[in-house]
C-alpha positions as CSV (number, residue, x, y, z in Angstrom):
1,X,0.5,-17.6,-2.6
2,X,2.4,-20.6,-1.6
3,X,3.8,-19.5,2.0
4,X,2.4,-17.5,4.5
5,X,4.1,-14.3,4.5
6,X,6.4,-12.3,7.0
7,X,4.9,-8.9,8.7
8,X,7.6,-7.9,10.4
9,X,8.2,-4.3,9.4
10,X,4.9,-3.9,7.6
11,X,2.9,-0.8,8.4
12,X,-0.9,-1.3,8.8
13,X,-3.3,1.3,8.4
14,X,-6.7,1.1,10.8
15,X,-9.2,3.4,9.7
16,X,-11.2,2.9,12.8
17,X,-12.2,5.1,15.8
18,X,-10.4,4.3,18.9
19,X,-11.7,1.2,20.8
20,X,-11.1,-2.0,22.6
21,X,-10.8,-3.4,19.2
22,X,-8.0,-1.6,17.8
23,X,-6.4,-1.6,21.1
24,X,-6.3,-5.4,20.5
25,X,-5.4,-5.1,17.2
26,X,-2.4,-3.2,17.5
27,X,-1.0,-5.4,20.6
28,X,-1.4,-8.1,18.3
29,X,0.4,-6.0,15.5
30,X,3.5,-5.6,17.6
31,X,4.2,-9.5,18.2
32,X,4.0,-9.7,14.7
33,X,6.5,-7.2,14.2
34,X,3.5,-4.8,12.0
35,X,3.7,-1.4,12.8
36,X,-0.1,0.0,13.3
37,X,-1.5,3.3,12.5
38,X,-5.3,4.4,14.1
39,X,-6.8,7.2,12.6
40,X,-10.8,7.8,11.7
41,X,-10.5,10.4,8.3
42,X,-10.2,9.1,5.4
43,X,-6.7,7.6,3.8
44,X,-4.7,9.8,2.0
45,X,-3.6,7.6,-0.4
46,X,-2.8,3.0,-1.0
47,X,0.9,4.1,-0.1
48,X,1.0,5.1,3.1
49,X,0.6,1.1,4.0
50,X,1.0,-2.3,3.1
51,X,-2.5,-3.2,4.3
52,X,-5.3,-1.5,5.6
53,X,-7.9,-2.3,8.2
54,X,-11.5,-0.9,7.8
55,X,-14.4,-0.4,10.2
56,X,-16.9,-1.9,7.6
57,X,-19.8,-0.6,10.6
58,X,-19.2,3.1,10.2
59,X,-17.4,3.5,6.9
60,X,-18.2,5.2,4.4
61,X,-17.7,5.2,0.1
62,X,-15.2,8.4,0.8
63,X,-12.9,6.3,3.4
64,X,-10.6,5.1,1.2
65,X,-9.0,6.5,-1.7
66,X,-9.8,5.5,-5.2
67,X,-7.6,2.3,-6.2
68,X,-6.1,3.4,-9.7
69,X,-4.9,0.0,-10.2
70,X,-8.5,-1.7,-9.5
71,X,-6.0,-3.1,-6.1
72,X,-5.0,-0.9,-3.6
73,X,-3.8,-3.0,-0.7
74,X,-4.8,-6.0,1.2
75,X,-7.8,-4.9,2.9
76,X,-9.4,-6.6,6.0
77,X,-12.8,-5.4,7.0
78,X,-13.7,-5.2,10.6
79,X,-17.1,-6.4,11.0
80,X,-19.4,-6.8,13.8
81,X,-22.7,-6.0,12.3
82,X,-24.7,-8.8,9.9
83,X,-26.6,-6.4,8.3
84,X,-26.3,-7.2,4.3
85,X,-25.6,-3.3,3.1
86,X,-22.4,-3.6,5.3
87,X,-21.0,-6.6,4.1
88,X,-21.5,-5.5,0.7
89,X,-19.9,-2.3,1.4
90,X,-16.9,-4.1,2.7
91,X,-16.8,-6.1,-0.8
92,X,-17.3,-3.2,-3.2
93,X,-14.4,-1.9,-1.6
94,X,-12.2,-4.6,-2.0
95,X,-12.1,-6.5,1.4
96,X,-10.5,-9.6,1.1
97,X,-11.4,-11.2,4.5
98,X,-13.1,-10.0,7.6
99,X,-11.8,-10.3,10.9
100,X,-15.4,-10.0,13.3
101,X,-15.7,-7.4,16.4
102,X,-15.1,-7.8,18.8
103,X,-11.7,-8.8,17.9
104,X,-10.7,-11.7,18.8
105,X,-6.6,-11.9,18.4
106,X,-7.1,-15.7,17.4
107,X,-9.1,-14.0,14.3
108,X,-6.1,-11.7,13.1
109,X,-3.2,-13.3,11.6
110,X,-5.3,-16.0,10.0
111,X,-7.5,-12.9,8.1
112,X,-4.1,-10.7,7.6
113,X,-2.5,-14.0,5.5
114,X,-5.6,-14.4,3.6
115,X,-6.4,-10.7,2.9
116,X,-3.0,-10.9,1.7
117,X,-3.1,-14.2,-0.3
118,X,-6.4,-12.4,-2.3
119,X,-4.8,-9.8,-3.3
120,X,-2.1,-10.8,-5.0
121,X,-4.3,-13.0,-6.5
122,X,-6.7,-10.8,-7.8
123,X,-3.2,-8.4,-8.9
124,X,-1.9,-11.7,-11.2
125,X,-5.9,-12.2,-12.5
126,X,-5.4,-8.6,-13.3
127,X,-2.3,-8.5,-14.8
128,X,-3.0,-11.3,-16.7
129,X,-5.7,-10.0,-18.2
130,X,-4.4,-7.0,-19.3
131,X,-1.8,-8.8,-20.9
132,X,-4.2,-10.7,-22.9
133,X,-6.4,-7.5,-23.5
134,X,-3.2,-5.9,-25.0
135,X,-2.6,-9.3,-27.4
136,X,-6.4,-9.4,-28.1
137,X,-6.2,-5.6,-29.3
138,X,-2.9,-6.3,-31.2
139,X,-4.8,-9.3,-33.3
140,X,-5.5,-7.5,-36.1
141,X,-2.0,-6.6,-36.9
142,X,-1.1,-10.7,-37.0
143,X,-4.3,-10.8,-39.5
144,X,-2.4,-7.6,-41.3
145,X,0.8,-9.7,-41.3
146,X,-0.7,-12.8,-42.2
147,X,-2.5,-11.6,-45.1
148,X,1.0,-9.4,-46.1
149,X,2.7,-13.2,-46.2
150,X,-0.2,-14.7,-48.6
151,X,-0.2,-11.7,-50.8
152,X,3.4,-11.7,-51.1
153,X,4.4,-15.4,-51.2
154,X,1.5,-16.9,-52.8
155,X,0.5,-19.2,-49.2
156,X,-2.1,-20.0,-47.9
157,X,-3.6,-18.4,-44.2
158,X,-2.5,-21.9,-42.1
159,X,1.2,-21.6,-44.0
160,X,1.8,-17.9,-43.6
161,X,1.0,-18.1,-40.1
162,X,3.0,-20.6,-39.4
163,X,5.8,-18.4,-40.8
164,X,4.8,-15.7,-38.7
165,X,5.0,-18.2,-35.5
166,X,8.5,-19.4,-36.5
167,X,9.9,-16.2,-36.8
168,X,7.9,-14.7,-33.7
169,X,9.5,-18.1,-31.9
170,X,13.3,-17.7,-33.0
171,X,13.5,-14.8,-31.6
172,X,11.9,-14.7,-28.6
173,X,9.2,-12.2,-29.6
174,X,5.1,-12.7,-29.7
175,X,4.0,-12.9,-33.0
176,X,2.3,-9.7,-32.6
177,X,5.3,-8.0,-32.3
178,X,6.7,-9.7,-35.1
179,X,3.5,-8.8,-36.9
180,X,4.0,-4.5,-36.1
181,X,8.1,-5.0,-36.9
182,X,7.2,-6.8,-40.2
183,X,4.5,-4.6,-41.1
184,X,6.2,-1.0,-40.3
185,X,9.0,-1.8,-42.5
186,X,11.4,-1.7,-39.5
187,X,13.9,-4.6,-41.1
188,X,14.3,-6.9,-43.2
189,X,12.9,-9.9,-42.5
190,X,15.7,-12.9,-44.4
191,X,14.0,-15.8,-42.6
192,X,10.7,-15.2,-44.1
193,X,12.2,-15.0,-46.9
């Protein structure tokens, strides 16, 4: 992330019971323009917020709901216990920064920008590698089409390719896509030829 971002209008979600600490959290909400939500039962689902605030002390695995996208939300534990099983509670469920109890409101917007920061960090790592997962399961039809070229124009592996990675480059497509158009019959392909 390479500026801090801009609350104003977000909604955040404290699953937390009632206390001096969300009563300083949600003052410090409304000067920065976040609209806060307190409720103790679990979240109904990553949508009804843009981040979410968790009392790491009490929670439990059924609190939140399940993240189908391995994300969820930003997610800030509050913490005020050192005891090791809560902290890693707080990172198996994806807490990306911890603002201490009692809550300090020096604590809050410096743990909101870097839950924040974390996330869409870990939402880029993610989409990245599925990206790459996708190419890495689509290798075998660039071996297919490689081995297609060598059959059919007498080249060897380096040279057909390099073929491949032309075509795949002039027009704009990976060279496993060039690889399933080429070997599905789906056109003709004049510049390999």
């Amino acid at each position: 992330m390479s500026k801090t971002p801009n609350f104003t209008g977000w909604h955040a979600m404290i699953l937390h019971r009632a206390d001096t600490n969300t009563e300083r959290l949600e003052r410090q909400f409304g000067l920065l323009g976040i609209r806060a939500t307190c409720q103790w039962a679990p979240l109904a689902d990553w949508e009804s917020a843009d981040l979410v605030l968790v009392d790491a002390d009490q929670g439990w695995d059924d609190l939140l709901p399940a993240k189908p996208d391995a994300l969820g939300k930003p997610l800030v534990a509050l913490l005020g216990s050192e005891a090791p099983g809560r902290i890693a509670w707080a990172m198996q469920q994806g807490a990306s920064a911890i603002i201490p109890k009692p809550v300090a409101a020096s604590a809050i917007y410096p743990a909101l920008v870097m839950a924040v920061s974390i996330h869409e960090e870990r939402r880029g790592v993610a989409e990245r590698m599925q990206f790459l997962e996708e190419r890495v399961r689509m290798r075998p039809l660039v071996h297919a089409a490689v081995e297609k070229l060598r059959a059919a124009r007498g080249l060897d592996e380096e040279q057909a390719y390099a073929m491949l990675r032309e075509c795949a480059m002039r027009r704009r497509l990976s060279t496993e896509q060039v690889s399933a158009i080429f070997l599905g019959g789906a056109e003709p392909w004049p510049e390999v030829g």
